[in-house]
C-alpha positions as CSV (number, residue, x, y, z in Angstrom):
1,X,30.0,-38.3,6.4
2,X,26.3,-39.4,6.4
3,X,24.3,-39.7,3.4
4,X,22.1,-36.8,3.7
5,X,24.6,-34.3,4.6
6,X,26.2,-35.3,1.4
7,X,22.8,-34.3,-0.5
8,X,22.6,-31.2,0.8
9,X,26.0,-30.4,0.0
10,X,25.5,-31.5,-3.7
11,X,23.0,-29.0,-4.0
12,X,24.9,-26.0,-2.4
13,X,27.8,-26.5,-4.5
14,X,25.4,-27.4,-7.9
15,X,24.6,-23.5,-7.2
16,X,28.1,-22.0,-6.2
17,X,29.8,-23.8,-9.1
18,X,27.3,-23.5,-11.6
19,X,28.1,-24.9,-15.0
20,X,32.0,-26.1,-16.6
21,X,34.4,-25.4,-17.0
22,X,33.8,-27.8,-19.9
23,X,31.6,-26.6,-22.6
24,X,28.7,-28.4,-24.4
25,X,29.7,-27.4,-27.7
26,X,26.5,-27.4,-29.0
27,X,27.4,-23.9,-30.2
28,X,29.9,-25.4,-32.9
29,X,26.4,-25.8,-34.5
30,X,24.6,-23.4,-36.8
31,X,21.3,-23.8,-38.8
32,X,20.5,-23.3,-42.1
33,X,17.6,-20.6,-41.9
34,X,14.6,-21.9,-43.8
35,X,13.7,-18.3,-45.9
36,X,10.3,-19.8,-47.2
37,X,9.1,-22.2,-44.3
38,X,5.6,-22.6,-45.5
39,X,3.8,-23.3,-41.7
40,X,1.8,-21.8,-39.6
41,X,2.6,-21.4,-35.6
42,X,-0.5,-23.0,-34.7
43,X,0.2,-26.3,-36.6
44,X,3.6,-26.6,-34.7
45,X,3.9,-29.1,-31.5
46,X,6.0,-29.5,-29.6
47,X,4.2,-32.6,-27.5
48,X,6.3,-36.0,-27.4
49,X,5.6,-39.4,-26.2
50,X,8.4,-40.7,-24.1
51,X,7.7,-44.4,-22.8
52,X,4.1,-43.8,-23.2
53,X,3.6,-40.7,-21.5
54,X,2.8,-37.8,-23.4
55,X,5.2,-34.7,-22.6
56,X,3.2,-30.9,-23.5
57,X,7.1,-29.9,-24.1
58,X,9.9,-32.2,-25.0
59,X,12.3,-31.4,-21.5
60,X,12.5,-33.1,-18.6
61,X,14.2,-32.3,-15.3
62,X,17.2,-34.7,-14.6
63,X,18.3,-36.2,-11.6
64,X,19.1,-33.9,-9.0
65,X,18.6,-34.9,-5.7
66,X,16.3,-36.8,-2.8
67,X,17.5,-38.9,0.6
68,X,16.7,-37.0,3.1
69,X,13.6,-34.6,4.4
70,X,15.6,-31.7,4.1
71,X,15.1,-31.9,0.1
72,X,11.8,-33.2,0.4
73,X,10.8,-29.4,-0.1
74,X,12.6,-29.2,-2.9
75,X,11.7,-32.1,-4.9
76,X,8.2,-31.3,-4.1
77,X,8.5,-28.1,-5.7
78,X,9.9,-29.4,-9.4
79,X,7.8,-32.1,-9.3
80,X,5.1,-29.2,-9.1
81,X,6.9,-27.4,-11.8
82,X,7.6,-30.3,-13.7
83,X,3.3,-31.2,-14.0
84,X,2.5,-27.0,-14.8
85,X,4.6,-27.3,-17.4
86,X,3.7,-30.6,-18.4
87,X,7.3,-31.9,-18.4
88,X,9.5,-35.3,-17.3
89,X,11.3,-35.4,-13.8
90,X,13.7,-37.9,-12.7
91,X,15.0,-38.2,-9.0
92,X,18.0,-38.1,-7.9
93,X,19.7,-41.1,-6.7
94,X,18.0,-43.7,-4.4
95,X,20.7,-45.9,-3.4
96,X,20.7,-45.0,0.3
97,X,17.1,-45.0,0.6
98,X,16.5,-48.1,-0.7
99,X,19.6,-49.2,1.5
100,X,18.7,-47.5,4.5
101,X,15.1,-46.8,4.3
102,X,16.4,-43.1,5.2
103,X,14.8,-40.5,3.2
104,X,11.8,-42.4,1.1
105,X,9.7,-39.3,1.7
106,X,11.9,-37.2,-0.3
107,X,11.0,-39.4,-3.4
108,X,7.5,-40.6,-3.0
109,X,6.3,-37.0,-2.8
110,X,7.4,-36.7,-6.5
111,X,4.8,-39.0,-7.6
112,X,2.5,-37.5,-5.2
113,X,2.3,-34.4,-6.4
114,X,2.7,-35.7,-10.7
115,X,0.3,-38.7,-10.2
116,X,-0.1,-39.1,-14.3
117,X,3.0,-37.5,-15.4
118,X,7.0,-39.3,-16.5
119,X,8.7,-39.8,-13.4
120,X,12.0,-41.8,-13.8
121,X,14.0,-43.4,-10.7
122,X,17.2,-43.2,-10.3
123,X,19.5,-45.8,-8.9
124,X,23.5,-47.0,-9.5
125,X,24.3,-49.5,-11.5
126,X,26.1,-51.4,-8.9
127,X,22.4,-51.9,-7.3
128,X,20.9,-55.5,-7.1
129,X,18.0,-56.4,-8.7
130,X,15.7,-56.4,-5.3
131,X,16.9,-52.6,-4.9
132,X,16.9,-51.6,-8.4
133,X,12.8,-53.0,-8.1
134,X,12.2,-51.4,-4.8
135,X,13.5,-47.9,-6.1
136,X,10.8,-48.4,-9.2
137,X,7.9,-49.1,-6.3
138,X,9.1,-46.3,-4.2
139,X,7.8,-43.8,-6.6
140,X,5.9,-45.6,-9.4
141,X,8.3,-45.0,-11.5
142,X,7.7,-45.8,-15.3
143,X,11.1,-46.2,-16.1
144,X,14.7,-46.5,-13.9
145,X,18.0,-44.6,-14.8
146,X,20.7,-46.8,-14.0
147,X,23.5,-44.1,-13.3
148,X,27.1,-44.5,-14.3
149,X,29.4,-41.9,-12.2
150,X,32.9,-43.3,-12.3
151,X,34.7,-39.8,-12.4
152,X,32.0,-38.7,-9.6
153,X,33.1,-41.9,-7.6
154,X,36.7,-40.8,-8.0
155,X,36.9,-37.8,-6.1
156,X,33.7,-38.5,-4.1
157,X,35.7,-39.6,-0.5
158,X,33.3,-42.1,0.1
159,X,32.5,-43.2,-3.2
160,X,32.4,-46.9,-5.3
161,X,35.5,-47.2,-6.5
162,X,35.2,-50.9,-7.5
163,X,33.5,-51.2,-10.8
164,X,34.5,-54.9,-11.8
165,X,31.8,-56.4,-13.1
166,X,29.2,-53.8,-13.9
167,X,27.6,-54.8,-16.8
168,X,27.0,-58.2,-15.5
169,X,25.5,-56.6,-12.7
170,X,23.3,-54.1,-15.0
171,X,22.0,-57.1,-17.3
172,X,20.7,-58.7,-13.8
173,X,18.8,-55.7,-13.1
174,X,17.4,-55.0,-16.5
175,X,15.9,-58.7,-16.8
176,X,14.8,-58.7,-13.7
177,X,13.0,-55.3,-13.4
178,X,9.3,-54.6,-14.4
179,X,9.9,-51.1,-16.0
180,X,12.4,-50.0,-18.8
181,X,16.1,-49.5,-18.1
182,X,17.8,-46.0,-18.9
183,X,21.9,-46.1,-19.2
184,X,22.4,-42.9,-17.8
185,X,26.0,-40.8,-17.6
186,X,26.0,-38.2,-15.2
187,X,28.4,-35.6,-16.7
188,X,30.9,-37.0,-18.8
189,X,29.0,-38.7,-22.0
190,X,28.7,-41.8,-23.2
191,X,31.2,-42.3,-26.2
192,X,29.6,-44.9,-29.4
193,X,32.1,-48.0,-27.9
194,X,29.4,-48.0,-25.1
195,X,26.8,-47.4,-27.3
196,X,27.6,-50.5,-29.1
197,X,28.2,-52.5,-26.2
198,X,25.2,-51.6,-24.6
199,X,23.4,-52.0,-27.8
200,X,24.7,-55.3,-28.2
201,X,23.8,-56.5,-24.3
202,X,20.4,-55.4,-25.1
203,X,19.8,-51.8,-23.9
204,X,17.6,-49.7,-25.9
205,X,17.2,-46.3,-23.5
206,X,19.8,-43.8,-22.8
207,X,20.6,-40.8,-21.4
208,X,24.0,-39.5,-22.7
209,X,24.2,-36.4,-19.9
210,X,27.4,-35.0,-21.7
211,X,30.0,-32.5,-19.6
212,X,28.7,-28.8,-20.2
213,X,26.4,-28.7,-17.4
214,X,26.6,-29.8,-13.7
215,X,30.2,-30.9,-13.0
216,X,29.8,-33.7,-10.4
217,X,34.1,-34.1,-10.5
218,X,34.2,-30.2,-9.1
219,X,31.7,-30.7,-6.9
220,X,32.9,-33.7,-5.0
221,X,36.4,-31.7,-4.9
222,X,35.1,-28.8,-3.4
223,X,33.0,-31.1,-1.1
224,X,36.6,-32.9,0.4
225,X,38.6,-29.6,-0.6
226,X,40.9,-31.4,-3.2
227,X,42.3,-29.9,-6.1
228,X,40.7,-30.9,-9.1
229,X,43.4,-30.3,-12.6
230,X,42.0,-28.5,-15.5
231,X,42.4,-31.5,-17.1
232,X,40.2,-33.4,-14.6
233,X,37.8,-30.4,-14.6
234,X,37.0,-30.8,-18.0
235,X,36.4,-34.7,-18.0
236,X,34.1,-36.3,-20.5
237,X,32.4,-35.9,-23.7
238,X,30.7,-33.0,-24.3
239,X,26.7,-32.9,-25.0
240,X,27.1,-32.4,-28.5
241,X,29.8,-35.3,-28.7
242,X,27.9,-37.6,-26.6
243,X,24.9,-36.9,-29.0
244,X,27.2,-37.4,-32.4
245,X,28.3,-40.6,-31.0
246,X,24.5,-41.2,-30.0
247,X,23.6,-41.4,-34.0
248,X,24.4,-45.3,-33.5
249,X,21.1,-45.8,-31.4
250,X,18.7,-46.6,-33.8
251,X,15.7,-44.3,-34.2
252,X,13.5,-47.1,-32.3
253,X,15.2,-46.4,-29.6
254,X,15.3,-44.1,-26.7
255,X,17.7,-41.1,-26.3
256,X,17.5,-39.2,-24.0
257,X,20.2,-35.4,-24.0
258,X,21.2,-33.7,-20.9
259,X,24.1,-31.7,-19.5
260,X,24.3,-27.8,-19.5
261,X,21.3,-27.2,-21.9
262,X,19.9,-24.0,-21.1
263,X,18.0,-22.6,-23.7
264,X,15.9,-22.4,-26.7
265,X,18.4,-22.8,-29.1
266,X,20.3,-25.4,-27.1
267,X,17.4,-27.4,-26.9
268,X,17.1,-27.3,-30.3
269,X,20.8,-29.1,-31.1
270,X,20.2,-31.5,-29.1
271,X,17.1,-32.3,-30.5
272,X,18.2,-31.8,-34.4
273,X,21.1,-34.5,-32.9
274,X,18.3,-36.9,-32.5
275,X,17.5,-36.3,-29.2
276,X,13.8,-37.9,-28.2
277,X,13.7,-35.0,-25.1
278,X,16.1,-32.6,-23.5
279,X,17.0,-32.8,-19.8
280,X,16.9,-29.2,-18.1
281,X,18.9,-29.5,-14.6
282,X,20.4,-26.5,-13.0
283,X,18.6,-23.9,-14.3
284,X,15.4,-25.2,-12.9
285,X,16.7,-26.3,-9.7
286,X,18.2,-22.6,-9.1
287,X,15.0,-21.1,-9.9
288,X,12.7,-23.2,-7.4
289,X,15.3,-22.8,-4.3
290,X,15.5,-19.0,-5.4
291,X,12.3,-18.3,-6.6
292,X,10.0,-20.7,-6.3
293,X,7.5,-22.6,-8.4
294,X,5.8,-20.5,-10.4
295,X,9.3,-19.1,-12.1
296,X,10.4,-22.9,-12.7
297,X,7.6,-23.3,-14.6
298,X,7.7,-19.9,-16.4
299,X,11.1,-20.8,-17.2
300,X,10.2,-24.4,-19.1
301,X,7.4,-21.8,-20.6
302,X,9.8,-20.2,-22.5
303,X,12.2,-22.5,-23.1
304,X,9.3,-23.8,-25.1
305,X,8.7,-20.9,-27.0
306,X,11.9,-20.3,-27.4
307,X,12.1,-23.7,-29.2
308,X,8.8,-23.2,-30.8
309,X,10.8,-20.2,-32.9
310,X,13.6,-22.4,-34.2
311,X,10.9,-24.9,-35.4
312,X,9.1,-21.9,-37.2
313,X,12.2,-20.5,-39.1
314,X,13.0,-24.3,-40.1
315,X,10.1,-25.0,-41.5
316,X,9.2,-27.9,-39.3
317,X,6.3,-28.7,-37.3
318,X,7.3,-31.2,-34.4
319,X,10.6,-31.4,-33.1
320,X,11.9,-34.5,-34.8
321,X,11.9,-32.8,-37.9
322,X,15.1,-31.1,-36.2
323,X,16.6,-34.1,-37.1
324,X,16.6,-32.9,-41.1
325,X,17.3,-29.6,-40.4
326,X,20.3,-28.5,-42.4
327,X,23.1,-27.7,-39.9
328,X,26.7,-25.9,-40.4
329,X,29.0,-27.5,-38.1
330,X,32.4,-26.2,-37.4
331,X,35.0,-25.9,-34.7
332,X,36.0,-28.6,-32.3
333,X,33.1,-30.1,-33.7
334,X,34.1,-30.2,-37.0
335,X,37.5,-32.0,-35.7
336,X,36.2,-34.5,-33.4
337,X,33.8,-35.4,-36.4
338,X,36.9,-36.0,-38.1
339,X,39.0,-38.1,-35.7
340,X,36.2,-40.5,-35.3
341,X,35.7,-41.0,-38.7
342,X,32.0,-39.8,-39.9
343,X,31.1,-38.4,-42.6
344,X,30.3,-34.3,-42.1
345,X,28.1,-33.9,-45.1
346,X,26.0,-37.2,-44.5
347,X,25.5,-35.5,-40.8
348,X,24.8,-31.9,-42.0
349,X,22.0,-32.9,-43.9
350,X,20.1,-35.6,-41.3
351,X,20.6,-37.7,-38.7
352,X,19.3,-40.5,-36.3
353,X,16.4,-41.5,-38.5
354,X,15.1,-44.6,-39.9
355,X,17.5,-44.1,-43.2
């Protein structure tokens, strides 16, 4: 099946199939309320600089799609969204196009329409160098996500299943490439062994993109009509795993949360788990095929004052001062906090900071 008709079915079934039916389980987390928070709501902001770019709100719109004019529409639109709001956006992927030349359009017009705001590419890791480089031109991208999609690869028809020698290959790119390099997961997590083996080659951005949200597995099994276990269905580490696992990346570091964060209050977890910003995906992609661009942005409105709330009734003023927020963590939580071996008090009192 060609490459485009393949984007346009990601997005159909993004929609139909909506979130799960793995949860995030950012839930398994409750904050202390903050009874005498001492701050005014005019002194709190929620601006953060990510790779020199300053964000009004601390979201970003993940990779969702691109390669072929049919979406050119649509990217146009949350790239639109994405500047109102003064947010991130990262393309979808732009292995074809840079394969193919098909579909270039769909990408550029990103940067067209955000000329000064964060606008990541997208490309898989099994890209060379010269593609990797050409995706980065393509849009003027200040940084590339290099993707990781193994389980999307499995029950894609079509898809990579070769991934021999993929770090090699991702070491090659990031020496050879002119912008920064983000490990990205697209639904499943990134558990701390990676971490550390990333860490160790080098690798200082990430974006974790934990199972909760968008479930790439489903959707390539409704694309082919397979039948995808429960098991299989629920693949990967959810967000607030990924995240827990994430503590390893030092606070000099980038890290980057995504997958099925949808609010205020999710926003917040992921940020208290030392987050740098928070990826929001589906929501805002349903909104600007549905209802265009002014509700996108609305939405990412408030979402941020949603946020702005939990910072009040914490007592803290910018959103890395999440990260010392006392939390109350139970449920699976609690247990995988306990199989991996770290220590629940030492994590309910702060994390991912220069300590």
């Amino acid at each position: 099946m060609q490459r485009a008709q393949r984007k346009l079915e990601h997005i159909k079934y993004a929609l139909e199939l909506g979130d799960g039916p793995a949860a995030t389980h950012l839930a398994d987390l409750r904050f202390i309320h903050n009874c005498l928070p001492e701050i005014n709501p005019a002194d709190i902001d929620l601006s953060v600089e990510i790779l020199g770019k300053r964000l009004r709100l601390p979201f970003f719109i993940d990779a969702i799609t691109g390669g072929t004019d049919a979406v050119t529409e649509i990217n146009r639109k949350l790239a639109q969204a994405a500047a109102r709001a003064g947010v991130g956006m990262a393309v979808g992927s732009q292995y074809g196009a840079v394969r193919e030349g098909r579909g270039v359009a769909s990408y550029a017009v990103v940067r067209e329409e955000n000329p000064d705001g964060l606008i990541l590419g997208n490309i898989s890791a099994l890209a060379t160098p010269q593609e990797a480089q050409a995706a980065v031109e393509m849009l003027q991208a200040d940084a590339l996500e290099l993707h990781l999609n193994a389980a999307q690869e499995l029950w894609m028809p079509e898809g990579d299943k070769d991934y021999a020698g993929l770090l090699a290959n991702m070491l090659a790119v990031k020496e050879q490439l002119t912008v920064p390099v983000i490990v990205k997961e697209t639904g499943c997590g990134i558990a701390r062994e990676q971490y550390e083996l990333l860490l160790a080659q080098g690798f200082d951005c990430f974006d974790c993109a934990g199972a909760g949200g968008t479930n790439f597995p489903a959707i390539e099994a409704r694309r082919s009509g397979a039948k995808l276990s429960e098991d299989f269905a629920c693949w990967g580490l959810p967000t607030c795993w990924t995240l827990l696992d994430g503590q390893i990346v030092g606070a000099d570091k980038l890290l980057l949360a995504s997958g099925g964060i949808r609010s205020g209050g999710d926003a917040a977890r992921a940020l208290a788990l030392g987050a740098d910003a928070v990826g929001v995906t589906g929501s805002v992609l349903r909104l600007v095929v549905e209802q265009g661009v002014e509700a996108a942005a609305a939405y990412l409105e408030a979402l941020g004052e949603e946020l702005r709330r939990y910072l009040l009734l914490l007592g803290c003023r910018k959103p890395q001062e999440l990260r010392r927020a006392p939390l109350v963590i139970s449920g699976p939580t609690r247990d995988y906090i306990d199989c991996r071996g770290y220590n629940l008090q030492a994590l309910c009192r702060s994390r991912r900071t220069q300590e």
